[in-house]
C-alpha positions as CSV (number, residue, x, y, z in Angstrom):
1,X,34.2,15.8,27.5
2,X,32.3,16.1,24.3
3,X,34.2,16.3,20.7
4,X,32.2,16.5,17.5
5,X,33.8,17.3,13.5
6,X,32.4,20.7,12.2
7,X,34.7,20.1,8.5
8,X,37.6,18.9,7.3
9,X,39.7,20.1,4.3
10,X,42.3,18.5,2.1
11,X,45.1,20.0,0.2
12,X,48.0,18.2,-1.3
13,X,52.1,18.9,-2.2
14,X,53.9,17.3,-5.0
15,X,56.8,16.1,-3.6
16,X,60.1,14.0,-5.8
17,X,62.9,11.6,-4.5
18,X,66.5,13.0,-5.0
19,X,66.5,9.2,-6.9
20,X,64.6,6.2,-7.0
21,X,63.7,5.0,-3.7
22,X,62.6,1.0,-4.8
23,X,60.9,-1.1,-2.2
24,X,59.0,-4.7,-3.4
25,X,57.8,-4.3,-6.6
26,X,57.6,-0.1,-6.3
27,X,59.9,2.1,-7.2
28,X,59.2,6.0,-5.9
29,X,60.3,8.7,-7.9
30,X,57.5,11.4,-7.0
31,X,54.1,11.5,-4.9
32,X,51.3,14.0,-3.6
33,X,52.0,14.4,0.0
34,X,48.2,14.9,1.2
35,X,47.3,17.3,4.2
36,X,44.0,16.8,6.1
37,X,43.2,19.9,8.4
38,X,39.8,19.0,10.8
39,X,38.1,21.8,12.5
40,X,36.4,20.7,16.1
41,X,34.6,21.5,18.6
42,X,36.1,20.0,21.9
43,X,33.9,20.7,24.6
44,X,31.9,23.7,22.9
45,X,35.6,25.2,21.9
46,X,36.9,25.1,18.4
47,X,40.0,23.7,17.4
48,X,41.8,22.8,14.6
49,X,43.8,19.7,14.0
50,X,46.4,18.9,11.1
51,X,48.0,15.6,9.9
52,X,49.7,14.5,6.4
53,X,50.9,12.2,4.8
54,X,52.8,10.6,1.5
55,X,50.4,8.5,-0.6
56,X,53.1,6.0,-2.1
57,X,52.4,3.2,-5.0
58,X,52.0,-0.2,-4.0
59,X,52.2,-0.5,-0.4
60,X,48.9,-0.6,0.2
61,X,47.9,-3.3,-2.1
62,X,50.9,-4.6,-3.5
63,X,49.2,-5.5,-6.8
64,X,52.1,-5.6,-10.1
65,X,49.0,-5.3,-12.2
66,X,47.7,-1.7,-11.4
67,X,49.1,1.3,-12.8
68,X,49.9,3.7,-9.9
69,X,46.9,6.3,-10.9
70,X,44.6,3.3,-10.3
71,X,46.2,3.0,-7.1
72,X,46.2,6.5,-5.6
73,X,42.1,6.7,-6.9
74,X,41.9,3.8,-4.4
75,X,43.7,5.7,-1.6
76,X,42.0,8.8,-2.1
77,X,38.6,7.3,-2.0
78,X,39.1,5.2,1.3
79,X,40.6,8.5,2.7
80,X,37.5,10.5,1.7
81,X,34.5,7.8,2.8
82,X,36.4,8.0,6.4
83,X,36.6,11.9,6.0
84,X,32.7,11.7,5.1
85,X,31.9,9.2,8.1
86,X,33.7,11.8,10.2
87,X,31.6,14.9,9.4
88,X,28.6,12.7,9.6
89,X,29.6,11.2,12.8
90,X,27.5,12.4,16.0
91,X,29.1,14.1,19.1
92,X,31.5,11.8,21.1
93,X,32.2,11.4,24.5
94,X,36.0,11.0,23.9
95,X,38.7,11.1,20.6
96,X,38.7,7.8,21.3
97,X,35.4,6.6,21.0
98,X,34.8,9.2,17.7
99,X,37.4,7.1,16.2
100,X,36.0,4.0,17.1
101,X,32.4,5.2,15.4
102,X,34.7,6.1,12.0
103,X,36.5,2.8,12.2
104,X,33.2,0.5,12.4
105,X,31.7,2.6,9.5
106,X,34.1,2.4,7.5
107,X,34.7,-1.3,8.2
108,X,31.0,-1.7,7.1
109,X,31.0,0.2,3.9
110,X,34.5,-1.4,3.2
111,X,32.8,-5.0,3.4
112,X,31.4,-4.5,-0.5
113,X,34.1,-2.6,-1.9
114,X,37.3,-4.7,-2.8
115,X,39.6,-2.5,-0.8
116,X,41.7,-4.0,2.1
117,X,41.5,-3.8,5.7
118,X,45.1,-2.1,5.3
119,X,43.9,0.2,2.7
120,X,40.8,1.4,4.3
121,X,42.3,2.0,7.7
122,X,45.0,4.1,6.5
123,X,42.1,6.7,5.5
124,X,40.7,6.3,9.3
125,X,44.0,6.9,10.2
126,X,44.5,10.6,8.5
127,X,41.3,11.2,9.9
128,X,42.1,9.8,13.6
129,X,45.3,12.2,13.8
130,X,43.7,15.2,12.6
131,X,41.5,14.4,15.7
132,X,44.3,13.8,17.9
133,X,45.8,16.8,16.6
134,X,43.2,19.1,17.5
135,X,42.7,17.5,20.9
136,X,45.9,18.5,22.0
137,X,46.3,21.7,20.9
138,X,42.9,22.6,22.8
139,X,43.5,20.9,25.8
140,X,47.1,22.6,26.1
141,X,48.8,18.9,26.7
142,X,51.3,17.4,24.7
143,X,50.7,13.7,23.1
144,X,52.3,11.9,25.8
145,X,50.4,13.4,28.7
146,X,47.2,12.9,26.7
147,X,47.9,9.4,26.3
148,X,49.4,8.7,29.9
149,X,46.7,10.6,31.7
150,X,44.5,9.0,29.4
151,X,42.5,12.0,28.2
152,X,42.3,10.3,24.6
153,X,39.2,7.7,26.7
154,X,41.2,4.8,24.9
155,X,39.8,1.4,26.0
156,X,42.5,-1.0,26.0
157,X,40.4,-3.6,26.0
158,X,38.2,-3.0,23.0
159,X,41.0,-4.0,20.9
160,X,42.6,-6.4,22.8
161,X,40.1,-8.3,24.5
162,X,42.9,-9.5,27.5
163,X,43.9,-6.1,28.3
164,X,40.1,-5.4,29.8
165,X,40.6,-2.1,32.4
166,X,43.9,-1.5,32.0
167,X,44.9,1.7,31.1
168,X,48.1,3.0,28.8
169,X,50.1,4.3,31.7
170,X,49.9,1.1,33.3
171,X,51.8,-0.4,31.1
172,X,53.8,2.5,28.6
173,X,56.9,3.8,30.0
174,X,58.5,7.0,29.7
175,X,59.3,8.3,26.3
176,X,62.8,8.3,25.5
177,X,64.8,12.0,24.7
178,X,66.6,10.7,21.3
179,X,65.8,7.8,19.1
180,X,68.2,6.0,16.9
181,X,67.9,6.2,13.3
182,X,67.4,3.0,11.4
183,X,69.0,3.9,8.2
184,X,67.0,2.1,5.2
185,X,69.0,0.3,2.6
186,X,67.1,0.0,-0.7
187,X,67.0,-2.5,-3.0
188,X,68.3,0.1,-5.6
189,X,70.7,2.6,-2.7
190,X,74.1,2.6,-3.7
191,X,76.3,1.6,-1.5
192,X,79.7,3.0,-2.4
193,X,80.4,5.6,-5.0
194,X,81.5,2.7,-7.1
195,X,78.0,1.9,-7.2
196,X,76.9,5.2,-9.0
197,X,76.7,5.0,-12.6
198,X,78.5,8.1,-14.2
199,X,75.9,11.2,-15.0
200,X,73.8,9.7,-12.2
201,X,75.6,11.6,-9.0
202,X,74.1,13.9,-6.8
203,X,74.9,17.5,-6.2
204,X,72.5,18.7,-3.7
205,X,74.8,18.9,0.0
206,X,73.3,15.4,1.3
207,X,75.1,12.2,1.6
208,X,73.5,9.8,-1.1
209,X,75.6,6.4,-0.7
210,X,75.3,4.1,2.2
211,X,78.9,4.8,2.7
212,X,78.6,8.3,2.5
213,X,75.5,8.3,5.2
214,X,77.5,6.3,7.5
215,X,80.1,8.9,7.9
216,X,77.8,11.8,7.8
217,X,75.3,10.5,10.4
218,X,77.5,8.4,12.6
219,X,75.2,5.6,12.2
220,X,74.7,2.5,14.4
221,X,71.1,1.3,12.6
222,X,70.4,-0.2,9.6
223,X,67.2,-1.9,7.8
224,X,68.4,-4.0,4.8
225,X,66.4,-4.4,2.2
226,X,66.3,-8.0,0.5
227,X,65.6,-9.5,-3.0
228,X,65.2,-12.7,-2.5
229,X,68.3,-13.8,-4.0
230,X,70.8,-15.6,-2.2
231,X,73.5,-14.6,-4.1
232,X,72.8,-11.0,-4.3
233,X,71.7,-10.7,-0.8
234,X,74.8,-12.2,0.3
235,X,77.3,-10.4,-1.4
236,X,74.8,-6.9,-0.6
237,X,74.9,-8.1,2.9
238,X,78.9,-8.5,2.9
239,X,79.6,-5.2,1.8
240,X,77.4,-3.3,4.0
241,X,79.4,-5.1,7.0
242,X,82.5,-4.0,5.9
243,X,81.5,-0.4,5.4
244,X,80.2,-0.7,9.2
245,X,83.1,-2.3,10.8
246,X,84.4,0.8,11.9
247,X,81.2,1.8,13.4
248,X,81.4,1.1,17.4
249,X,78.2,-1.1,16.9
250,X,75.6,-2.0,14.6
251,X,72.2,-3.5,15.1
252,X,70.2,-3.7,11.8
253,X,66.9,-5.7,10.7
254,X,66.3,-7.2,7.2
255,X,63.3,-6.3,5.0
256,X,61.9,-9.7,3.4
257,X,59.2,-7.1,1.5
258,X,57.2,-10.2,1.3
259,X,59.2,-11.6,-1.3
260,X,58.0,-15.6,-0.5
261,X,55.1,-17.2,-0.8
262,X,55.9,-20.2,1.1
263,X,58.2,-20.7,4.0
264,X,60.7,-23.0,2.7
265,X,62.4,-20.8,-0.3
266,X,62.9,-17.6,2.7
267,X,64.4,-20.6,4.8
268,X,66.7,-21.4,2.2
269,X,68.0,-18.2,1.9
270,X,68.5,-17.8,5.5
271,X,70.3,-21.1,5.8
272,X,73.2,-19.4,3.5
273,X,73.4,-16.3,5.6
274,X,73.6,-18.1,8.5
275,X,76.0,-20.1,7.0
276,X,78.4,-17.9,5.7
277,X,81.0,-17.4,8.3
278,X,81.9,-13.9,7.1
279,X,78.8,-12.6,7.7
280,X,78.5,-14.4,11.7
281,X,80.1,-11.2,13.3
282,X,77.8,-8.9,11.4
283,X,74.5,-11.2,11.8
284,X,74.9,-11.3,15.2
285,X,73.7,-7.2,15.3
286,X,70.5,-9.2,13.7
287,X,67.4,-7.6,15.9
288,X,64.4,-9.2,13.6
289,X,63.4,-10.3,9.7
290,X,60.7,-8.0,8.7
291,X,57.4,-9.9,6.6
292,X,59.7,-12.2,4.7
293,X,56.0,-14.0,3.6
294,X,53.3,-12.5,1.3
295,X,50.4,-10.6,3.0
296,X,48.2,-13.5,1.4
297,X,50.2,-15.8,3.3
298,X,52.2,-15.1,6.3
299,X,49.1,-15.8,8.9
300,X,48.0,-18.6,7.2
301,X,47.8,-22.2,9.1
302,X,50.5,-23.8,6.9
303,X,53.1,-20.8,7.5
304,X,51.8,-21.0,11.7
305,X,52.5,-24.8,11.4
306,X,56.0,-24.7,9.6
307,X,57.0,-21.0,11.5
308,X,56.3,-23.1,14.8
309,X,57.8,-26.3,13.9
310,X,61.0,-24.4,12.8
311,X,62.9,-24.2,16.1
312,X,66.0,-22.1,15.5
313,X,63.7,-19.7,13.1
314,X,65.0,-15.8,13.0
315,X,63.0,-13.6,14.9
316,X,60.4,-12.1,12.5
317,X,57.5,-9.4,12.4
318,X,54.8,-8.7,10.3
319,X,54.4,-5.5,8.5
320,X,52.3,-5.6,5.4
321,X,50.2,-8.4,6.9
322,X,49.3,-6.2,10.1
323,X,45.8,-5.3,8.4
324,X,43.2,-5.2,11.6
325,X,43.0,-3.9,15.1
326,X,43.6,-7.9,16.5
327,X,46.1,-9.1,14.0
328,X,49.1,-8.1,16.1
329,X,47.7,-10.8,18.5
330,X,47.4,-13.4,15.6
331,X,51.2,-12.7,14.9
332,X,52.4,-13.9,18.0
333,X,50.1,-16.9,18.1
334,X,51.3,-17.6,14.1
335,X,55.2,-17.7,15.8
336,X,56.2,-14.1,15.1
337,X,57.7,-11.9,17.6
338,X,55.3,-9.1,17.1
339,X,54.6,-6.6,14.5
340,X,55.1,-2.9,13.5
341,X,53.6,0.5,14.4
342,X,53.4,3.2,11.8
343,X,51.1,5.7,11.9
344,X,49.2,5.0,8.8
345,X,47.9,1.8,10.4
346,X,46.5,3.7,13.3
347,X,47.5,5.7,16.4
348,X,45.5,3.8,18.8
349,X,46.1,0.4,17.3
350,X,50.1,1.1,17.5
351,X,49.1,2.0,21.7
352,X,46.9,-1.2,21.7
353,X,49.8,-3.2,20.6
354,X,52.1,-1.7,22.4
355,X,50.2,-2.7,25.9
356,X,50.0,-5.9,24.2
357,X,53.5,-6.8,23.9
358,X,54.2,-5.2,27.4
359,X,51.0,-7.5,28.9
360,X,52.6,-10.7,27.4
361,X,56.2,-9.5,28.2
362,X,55.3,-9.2,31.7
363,X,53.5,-12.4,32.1
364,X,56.3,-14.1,30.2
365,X,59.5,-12.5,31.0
366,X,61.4,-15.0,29.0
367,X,59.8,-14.5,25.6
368,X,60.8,-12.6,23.0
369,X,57.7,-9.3,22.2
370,X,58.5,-6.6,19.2
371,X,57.0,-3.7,18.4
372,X,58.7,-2.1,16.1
373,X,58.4,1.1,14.3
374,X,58.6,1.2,10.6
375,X,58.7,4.2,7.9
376,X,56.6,5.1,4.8
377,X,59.0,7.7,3.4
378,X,57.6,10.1,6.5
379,X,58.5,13.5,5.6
380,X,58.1,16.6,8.2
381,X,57.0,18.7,9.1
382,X,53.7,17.7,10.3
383,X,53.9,13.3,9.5
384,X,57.3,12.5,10.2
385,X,57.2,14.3,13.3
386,X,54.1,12.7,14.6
387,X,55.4,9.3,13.8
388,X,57.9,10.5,16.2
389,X,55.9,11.5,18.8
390,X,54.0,8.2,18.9
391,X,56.6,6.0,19.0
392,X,58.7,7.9,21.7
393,X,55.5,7.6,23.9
394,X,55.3,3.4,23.2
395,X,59.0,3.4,24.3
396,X,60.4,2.4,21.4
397,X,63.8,3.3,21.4
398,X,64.6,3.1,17.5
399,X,62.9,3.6,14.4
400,X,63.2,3.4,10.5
401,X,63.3,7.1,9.2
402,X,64.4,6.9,5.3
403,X,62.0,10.4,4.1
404,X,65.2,12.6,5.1
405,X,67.6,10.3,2.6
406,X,64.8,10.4,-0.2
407,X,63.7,13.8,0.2
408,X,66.1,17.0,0.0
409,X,65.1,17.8,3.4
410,X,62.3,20.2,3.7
411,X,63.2,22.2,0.5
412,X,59.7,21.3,-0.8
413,X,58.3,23.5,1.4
414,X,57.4,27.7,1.5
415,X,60.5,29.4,3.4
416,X,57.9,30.6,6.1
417,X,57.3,26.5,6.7
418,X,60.8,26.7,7.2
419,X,62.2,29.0,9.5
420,X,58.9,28.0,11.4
421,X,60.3,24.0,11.4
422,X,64.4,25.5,12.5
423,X,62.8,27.8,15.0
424,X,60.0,25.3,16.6
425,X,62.8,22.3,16.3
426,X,66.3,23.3,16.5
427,X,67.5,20.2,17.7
428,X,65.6,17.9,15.5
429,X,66.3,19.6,12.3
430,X,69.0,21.9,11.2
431,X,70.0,24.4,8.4
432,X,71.3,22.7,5.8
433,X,74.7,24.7,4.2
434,X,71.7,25.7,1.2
435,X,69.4,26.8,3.7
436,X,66.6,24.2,3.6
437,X,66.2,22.7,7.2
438,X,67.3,18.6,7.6
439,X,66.9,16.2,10.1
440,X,69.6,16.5,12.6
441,X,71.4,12.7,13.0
442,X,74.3,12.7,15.3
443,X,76.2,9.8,16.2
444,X,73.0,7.9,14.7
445,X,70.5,9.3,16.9
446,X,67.8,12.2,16.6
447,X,66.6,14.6,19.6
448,X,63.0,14.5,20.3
449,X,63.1,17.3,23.3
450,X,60.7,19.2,21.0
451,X,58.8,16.8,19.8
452,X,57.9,15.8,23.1
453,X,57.1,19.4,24.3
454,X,54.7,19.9,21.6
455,X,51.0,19.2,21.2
456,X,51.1,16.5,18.7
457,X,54.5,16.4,17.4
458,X,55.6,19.8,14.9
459,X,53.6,22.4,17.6
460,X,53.3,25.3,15.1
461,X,50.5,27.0,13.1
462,X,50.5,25.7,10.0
463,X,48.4,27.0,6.6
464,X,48.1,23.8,4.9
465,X,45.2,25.6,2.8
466,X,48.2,27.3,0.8
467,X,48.7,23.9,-1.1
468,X,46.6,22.9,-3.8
469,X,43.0,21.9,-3.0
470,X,42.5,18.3,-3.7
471,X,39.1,19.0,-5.8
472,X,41.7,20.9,-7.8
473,X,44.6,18.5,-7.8
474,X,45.3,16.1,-10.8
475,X,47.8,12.9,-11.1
476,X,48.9,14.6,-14.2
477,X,50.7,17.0,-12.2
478,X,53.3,14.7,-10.7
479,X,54.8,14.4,-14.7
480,X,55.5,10.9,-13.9
C-alpha cells in the first residue's frame, strides 16, 4: 500500500453553549469548531478524508494567565505546523507509519517552541484522522475492520515497547452495539430548577438541569465535576444521589480537574466523602477519580511515592497529564489505574493503550487497568461521531458525551447537514420536536449500529468548504 497528502484545507463554524459549560478554571460560552478536509492519494486513488473538532480555552495549557485569543493562536499554530509536516511528508507505506513521520516532526520542531506535548499532539491528531478518514472511505471498510485486520500498519510495539508483534485484534474485542452515556455534571450545571436563577431558564426543547436530564435520558452514568471543597462537594455530591435514587443503578466517576498540587489536600477531601455515611450507598457506584493532581505534578516521584504508599487510595486516571505516546505506561507504574482516550490525544495512541491495559490485564488478572474515554465538548456530526467509533472498537463500554447538553443539538448546522445526519443515523440521533437532529439517549444509552457501519464514524459526503475559510476567519467573530 502506498498513501501520500496531495492538500489539506481548513474551514471553521462558530458554535455557542445553550449556557456556561465551566470546567477548571475555563468557563465555555462560544468556540470555532475547526474542520480539516485532507485530499489523498491511497494507492494512486484519490480520496478525501474529513475530521473536526471544538478548539476550547484552557484545556490544553491550563494557564489562568492567558487570555483565550492567546490560547487559540497557540492551537491554531500547532494544528497548522502538523498540517504543513503532512503536505511535506513523503509517500508512506501505511496511515500508520505517515503518522508516525508527522508525529516525530512535529515532536522536533515542538522541542524550541514552548508549546506542550499535549498541545502539539492534538494538531497531529486533526491531521491523523483526516488520514484515517480518507483511508476508509477508499478502501470501502469501516474503522473497526481497518483496525482489526490491521490495514492502518499500526506497530503496537513502537509505542509500547512490551507489546513488540502483537497486533490490535490480538488483543481488542468486539465493539459493543450501544454505549452508556456518562452524563457530565459541571461545576456551574444546575442541578434542580431551584438552582436556576430567575431570567436565566432555558426555552429551547432540551432538558437543562441535572434533574431534568435524568428523567429525559433515563440515565445510569454520571461524571461529577469537583471544586476542591469539601463542603461544597459534599453537599453537590448529596444532592445528585438523591436525584438518582430512583434510577435502577448508577455508576459515576469524579472529575478532580487537577485541582491539587500535592496529594495530601485531595486526600483530605476524600477522607470526608468516604466518611460521610450518607453518601456510602451512592460512593459505592464509584468507578474511578479522574486527575485529582496538577499536570505539573501528578507523575512526579513524590505523588508515585505517596499514591503507592497510600493503600486504600480511590482508583484514579490521568487525563490532563496523559501528554506522550508512553505516559499511559508511566500511569500505572506512578499507582494509577490507567488513563483516558479522547481523540484529540491521538487515534493510535488511544489503540496503543488500549492493548496496553488488555496486555497487563491478561498477565495480571487480579489488577485493576482503565481506559477510559473522556469528552471535549465533542459535537457531531463528523468529531463526536468519530470519538464514537474509536472507542466502541477499544471495547469501552461507556463514555463521557456532554457536547449534546451544551450544544442545542445540531442546530448550528445548514439543514442539508441535517437531514443528511437523521437520514445516515436514525438511531443515533433524532428529530428534535424543532426540527434540529439530537443525540438519541434511551434508558442512558446511545446506538452505535451506524456508527459502526460507516467508514470512519458519520459515513456521509460532507462540504466542509461551505464554512468559513480559516485564512478568512477572525476571533472577533465569536463576540465573546
Amino acid at each position: 500500500m502506498s498513501i501520500v497528502v496531495e492538500d489539506i484545507q481548513m474551514h471553521v463554524l462558530n458554535m455557542r453553549t445553550r449556557f456556561p459549560f465551566k470546567y477548571g478554571i475555563a468557563s465555555l460560552v462560544a468556540l470555532p469548531h475547526l474542520f480539516v478536509r485532507a485530499e489523498v492519494q491511497v494507492n494512486g486513488t484519490k480520496a478525501v478524508g474529513i475530521t473536526s473538532e471544538g478548539l476550547p480555552p484552557k484545556w490544553f495549557t491550563k494557564n489562568p494567565d492567558t487570555r483565550f485569543e492567546t490560547d487559540l493562536e497557540a492551537m491554531l499554530e500547532v494544528i497548522s505546523k502538523a498540517v504543513t509536516f503532512a503536505c511535506e511528508s513523503d509517500e508512506a507505506e501505511t496511515v500508520f507509519d505517515l503518522w508516525m513521520r508527522i508525529y516525530e516532526a512535529q515532536a522536533n520542531w515542538a522541542e524550541s517552541t514552548p508549546h506542550p506535548p499535549l498541545l502539539w499532539g492534538f494538531g497531529v491528531s486533526l491531521v491523523e484522522r483526516a488520514l484515517i478518514d480518507a483511508f476508509c472511505r477508499v478502501t470501502g471498510q469501516t474503522f473497526h475492520q481497518a483496525v482489526h485486520k490491521n490495514a492502518l500498519g499500526i506497530r503496537l510495539g513502537a509505542v509500547h515497547d512490551e507489546l513488540g508483534q502483537v497486533l490490535p485484534g490480538d488483543l481488542l474485542p468486539q465493539a459493543p452495539l450501544s454505549v452508556n452515556v456518562r452524563h457530565t455534571v459541571g461545576l456551574a450545571d444546575p442541578l434542580t430548577a431551584a438552582d436556576v436563577p430567575s431570567g436565566e431558564e432555558l426555552d429551547d426543547g432540551l432538558p437543562y438541569t441535572l434533574e431534568e436530564n435524568i428523567q429525559h435520558y433515563g440515565l445510569t452514568h454520571l461524571k461529577i465535576k469537583l471544586c476542591g471543597d469539601s463542603e461544597q462537594d459534599l453537599s453537590r455530591l448529596t444532592c445528585i444521589a438523591g436525584l438518582m435514587e430512583n434510577q435502577p443503578s448508577c455508576a459515576f466517576t469524579l472529575d478532580g480537574n487537577e485541582q491539587y498540587t500535592e496529594v495530601d489536600p485531595f486526600r483530605e477531601l476524600w477522607s470526608s466523602i468516604v466518611a460521610d455515611g450518607d453518601l456510602e450507598p451512592f460512593m459505592r457506584g464509584l468507578i474511578f477519580v479522574e486527575q485529582p493532581l496538577h499536570r505539573d505534578v501528578a507523575l512526579s516521584d513524590d505523588a508515585r511515592d505517596v499514591l503507592l504508599a497510600w493503600q486504600d487510595r480511590p482508583p484514579m486516571i490521568i487525563d490532563e497529564s496523559d501528554s506522550g505516546l508512553h505516559v499511559g505506561r508511566d500511569a500505572l507504574d506512578t499507582g494509577y489505574v490507567g488513563t483516558s482516550h479522547k481523540n484529540c490525544k491521538g487515534v493510535f495512541k488511544g489503540i496503543a493503550n488500549a492493548c496496553l491495559m488488555e496486555s497487563r490485564r491478561r498477565a495480571d488478572p487480579q489488577g485493576r487497568y482503565v481506559l477510559s474515554s473522556e469528552d471535549l465538548a465533542g459535537v457531531g456530526p463528523v468529531a463526536m461521531i468519530q470519538d464514537l467509533a474509536v472507542i466502541a472498537t477499544l471495547g469501552i463500554t461507556h463514555s463521557e458525551r456532554n457536547g449534546h447538553h451544551y450544544f442545542a443539538g445540531l442546530s448550528m448546522y445548514p439543514q442539508a447537514i441535517q437531514k443528511a445526519v437523521l437520514s445516515h443515523h436514525g438511531t443515533l440521533y433524532r428529530r428534535h420536536d424543532r426540527g434540529f437532529p439530537t443525540l438519541d439517549v434511551r434508558d442512558g444509552r446511545v446506538d452505535l449500529t451506524t456508527v459502526l457501519a460507516a467508514p470512519f464514524g458519520y459515513g456521509f459526503d460532507m462540504d466542509t468548504t461551505q464554512f468559513t475559510s480559516l485564512s478568512d476567519w477572525s476571533a472577533d467573530s465569536l463576540a465573546l
